[in-house]
MIFIFI-912497 format. One record per residue (C-alpha): residue number from 0; x negated, y, z negated. Coordinates in nm, 4 decimals. Layout:
N
num->NUM&east->X&north->Y&up->Z;
...
% end
This chain:
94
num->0&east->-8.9519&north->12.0620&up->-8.8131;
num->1&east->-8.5841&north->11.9684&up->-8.7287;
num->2&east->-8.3638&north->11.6770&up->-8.9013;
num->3&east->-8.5082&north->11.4036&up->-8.6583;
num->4&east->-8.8528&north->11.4775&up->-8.6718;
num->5&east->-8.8171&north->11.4734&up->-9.0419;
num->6&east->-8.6367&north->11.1567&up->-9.0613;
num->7&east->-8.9137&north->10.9808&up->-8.8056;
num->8&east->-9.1926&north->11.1361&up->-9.0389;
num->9&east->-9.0202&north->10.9594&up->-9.3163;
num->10&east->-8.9979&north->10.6246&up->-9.1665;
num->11&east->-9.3399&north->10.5910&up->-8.9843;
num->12&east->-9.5004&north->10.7210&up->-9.3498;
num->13&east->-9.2624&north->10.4887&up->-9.4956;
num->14&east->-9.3482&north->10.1763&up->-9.2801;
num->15&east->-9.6892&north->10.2571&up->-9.3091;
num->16&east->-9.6980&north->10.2604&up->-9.7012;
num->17&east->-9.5251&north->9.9499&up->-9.7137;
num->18&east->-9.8021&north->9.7484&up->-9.5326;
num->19&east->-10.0495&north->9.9025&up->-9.7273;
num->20&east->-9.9045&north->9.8136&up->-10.0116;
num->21&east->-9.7576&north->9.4485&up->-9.9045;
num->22&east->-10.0877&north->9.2925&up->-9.9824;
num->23&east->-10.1948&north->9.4432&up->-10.3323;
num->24&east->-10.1643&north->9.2521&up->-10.6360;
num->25&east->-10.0540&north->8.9224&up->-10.3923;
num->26&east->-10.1369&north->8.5517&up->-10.5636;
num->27&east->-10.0473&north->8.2821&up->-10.2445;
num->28&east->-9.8949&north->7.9285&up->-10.3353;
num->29&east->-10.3179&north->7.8034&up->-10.3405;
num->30&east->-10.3975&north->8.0444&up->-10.5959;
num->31&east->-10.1088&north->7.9622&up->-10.8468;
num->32&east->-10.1344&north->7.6022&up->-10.7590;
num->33&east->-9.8482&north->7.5600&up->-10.6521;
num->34&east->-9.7411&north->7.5147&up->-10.2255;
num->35&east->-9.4042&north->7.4143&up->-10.1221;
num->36&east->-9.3203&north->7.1593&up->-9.8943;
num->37&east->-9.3303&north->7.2766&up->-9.5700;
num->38&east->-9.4930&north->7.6239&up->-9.6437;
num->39&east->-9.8457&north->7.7338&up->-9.5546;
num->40&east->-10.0701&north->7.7808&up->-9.8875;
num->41&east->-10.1429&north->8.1119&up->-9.8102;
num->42&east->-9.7773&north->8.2003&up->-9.7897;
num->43&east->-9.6353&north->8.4294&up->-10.1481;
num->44&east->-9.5910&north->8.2657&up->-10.4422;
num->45&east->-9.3859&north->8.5903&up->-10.5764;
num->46&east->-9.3767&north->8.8706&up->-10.3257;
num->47&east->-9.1488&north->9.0545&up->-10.5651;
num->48&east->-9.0145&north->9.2792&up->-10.2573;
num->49&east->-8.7979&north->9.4638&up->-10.4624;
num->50&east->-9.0425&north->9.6112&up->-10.6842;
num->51&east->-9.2664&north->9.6507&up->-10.3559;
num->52&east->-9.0388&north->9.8544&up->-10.1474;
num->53&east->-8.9317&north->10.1386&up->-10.4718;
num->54&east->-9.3433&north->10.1408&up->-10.5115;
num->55&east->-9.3141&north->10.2226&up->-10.0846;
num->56&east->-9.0518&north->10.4344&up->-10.1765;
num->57&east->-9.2038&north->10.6763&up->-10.4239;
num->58&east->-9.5427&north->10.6829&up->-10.2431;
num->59&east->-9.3766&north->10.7629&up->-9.8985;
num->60&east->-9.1151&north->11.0359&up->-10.0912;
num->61&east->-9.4352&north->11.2145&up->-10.2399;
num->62&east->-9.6389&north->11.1796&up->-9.9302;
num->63&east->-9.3491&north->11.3050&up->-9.6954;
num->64&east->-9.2778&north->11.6217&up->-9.9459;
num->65&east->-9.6691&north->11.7369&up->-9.9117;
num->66&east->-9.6775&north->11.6743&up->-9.5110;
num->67&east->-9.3765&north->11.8261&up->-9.4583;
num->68&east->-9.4866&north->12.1616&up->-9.6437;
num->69&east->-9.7618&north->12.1837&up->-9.5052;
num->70&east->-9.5476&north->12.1415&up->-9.2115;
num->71&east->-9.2909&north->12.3954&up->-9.2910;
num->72&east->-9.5407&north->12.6730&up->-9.4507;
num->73&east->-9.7853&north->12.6742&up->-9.1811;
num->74&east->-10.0888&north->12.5956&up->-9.3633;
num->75&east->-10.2397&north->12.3506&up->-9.0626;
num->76&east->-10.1324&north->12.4276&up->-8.7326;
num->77&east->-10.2208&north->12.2685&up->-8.4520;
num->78&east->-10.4242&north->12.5539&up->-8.3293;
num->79&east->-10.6122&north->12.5217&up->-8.6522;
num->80&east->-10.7563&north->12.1821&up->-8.5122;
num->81&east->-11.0429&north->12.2621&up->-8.2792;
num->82&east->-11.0770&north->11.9078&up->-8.0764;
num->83&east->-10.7007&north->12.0072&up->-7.9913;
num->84&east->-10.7662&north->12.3676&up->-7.9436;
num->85&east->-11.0653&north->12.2678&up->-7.6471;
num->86&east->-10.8292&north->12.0254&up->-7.5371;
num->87&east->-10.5665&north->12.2499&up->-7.4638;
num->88&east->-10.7649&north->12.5037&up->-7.3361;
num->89&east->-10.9408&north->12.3236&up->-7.1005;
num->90&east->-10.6175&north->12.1396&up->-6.9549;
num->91&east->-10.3861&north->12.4323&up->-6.9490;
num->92&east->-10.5977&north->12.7332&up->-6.9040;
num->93&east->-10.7385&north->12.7037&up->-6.5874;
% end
């Protein structure tokens, strides 16, 4: 795996943490009572991003590290996948 492959790995895991995690723990304006003018009710009453995205973070870090050995070492290969390995040889060994 080179640098940019890495660094994509990284960000799609990343993104992809982050919306699971967006919506965990997440009281809207209704539940707490309490809507602002102009906002829907279902809108955050206290997204606390901050806290969100170093949860993202760490989940994404630790996630990366075991994808990217198994990666690295080997231990899954593509070949290793049979749908892919009928896939390929029935497209490219003709």
């Amino acid at each position: 795996m080179n640098i940019v492959s890495g660094i994509l790995l990284y960000a799609v895991l990343w993104f992809w943490t982050l919306f699971m995690v967006l919506p965990v723990r997440l009281k809207s304006q209704a539940d707490t009572g309490d809507v602002t003018l102009g906002t829907a009710a279902s809108a955050p009453a206290d997204p606390q991003i901050a806290k969100r995205m170093i949860i993202t973070t760490v989940i994404a870090s630790v996630v990366f590290a075991i994808v990217a050995t198994i990666i690295i070492t080997e231990t899954v290969t593509l070949s290793d996948l049979s749908f892919f390995s009928d896939w390929m040889r029935s497209h490219y060994h003709r």
